[in-house]
N, C-alpha and C positions, 0 to 999 in steps of 0.2 A: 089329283088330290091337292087340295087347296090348303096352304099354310097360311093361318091368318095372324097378324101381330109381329111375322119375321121381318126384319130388314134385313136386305143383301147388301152388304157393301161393295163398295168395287174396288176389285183387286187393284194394289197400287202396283205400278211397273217401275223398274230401276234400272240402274247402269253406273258404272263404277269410273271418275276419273282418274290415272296415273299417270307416275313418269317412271317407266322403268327401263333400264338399258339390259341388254342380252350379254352378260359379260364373256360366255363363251367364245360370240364375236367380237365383241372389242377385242380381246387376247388373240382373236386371231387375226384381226388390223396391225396390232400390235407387232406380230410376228412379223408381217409381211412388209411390212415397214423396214423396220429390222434388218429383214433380207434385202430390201431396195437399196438400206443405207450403205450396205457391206459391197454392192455391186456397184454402183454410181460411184461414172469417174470425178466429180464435187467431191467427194466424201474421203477416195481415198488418203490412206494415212491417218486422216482423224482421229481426234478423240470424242466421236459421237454418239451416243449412247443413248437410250430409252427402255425404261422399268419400268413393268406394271406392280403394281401392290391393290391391294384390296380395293379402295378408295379413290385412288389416284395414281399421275405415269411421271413418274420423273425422267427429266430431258437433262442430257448435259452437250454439250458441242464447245468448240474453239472459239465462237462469234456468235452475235446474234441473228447474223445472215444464215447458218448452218442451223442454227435453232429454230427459225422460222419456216426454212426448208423441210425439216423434220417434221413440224407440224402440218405443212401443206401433205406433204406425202401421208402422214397419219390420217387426213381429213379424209383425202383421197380412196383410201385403202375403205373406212369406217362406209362410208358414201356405198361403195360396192357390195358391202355386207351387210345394208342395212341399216346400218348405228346411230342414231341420230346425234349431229353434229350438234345440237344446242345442251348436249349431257356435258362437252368440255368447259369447264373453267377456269380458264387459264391463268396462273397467277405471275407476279412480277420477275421480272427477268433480274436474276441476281448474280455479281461475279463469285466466282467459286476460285477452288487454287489455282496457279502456275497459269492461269489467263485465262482461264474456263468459264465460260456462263452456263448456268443452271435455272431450270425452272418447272415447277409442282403444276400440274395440270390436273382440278377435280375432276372425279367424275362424277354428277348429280344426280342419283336417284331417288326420288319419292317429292314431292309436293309438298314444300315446307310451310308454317305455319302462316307466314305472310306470304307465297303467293296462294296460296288455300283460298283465304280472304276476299284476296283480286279478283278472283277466278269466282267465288259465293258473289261479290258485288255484282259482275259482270253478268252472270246468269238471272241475276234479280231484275238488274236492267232492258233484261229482255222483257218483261212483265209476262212470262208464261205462266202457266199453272202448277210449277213446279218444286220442291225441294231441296235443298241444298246443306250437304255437313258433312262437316272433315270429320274423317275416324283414320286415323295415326297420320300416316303419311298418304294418304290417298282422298279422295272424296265419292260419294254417294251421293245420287242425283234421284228423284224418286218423283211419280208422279201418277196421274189417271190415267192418260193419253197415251198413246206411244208416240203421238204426231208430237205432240209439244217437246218429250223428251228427246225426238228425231231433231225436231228444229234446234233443240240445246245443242247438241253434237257438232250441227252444220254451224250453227256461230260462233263455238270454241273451235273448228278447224280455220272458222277463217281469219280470230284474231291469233293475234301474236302475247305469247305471255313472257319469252324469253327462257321457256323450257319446253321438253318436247311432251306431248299430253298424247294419252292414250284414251280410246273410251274402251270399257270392259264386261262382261260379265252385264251385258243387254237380258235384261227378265223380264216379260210380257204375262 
């Protein structure tokens, strides 16, 4: 049976980019860290410390050599779980009481408004036939092809944005 007068459009395909961290493994880098600290003959005695909260891991230790320590061990731990290391953001090392340094460590989830942007320029540069638009903290990638939106993928895994991207929710 012949339809005359219909246009079929062609279904657009899509795929979602993020940045999200697994927090249940980060807590449990966190932990194991933790336990590395309390075991390591460096550490004994210390007053070396690391708390997660919602957002972010506060660090305290005697020096910033013990600080740093803590950090490599946290990287370490994150590394074996998975976690991608580009979610910390580490911020300035500060002295705290009785000769203690401290420091706030972010943890970055979701694709802010200006790397969103980076990330929309960067896909346009590719000249593919594709879509580009941030909705909240993530981005939608849309298109006809599935090749062109494949080839998107493979050129956001091979730049570097300075956070970790995910692609998601591939629809064909």
């Amino acid at each position: 049976m012949e339809m005359k007068g219909v246009i079929r459009m062609a279904k657009d395909c899509s795929f979602d980019i993020v940045s999200e961290v697994d927090m249940q493994e980060m807590d449990n880098a966190v932990n194991q860290t933790t336990k590395e600290i309390a075991q390591r003959y460096d550490f004994k005695g210390s007053k070396a410390e690391i708390v997660m909260d919602k957002q972010s891991l506060k660090l305290s230790a005697e020096d910033e050599y013990k600080l740093g320590a803590m950090l490599d061990i946290l990287r370490t731990k994150m590394v074996k779980r998975n976690v991608p290391l580009k979610c910390l953001d580490a911020g300035k090392i500060e002295s705290a009481f009785s000769g203690t340094v401290k420091q706030t460590v972010t943890i970055q989830k979701g694709i802010s408004k200006e790397k969103g942007k980076e990330v929309i320029a960067y896909i346009k540069e590719q000249k593919l036939k594709v879509q580009a638009q941030i909705m909240d903290d993530q981005l939608r990638v849309t298109g006809a092809k599935k090749d062109d939106l494949q080839a998107v993928i493979h050129k956001l895994k091979e730049k570097d944005f300075g956070i970790e991207l995910q692609c998601i929710n591939f629809r064909s």
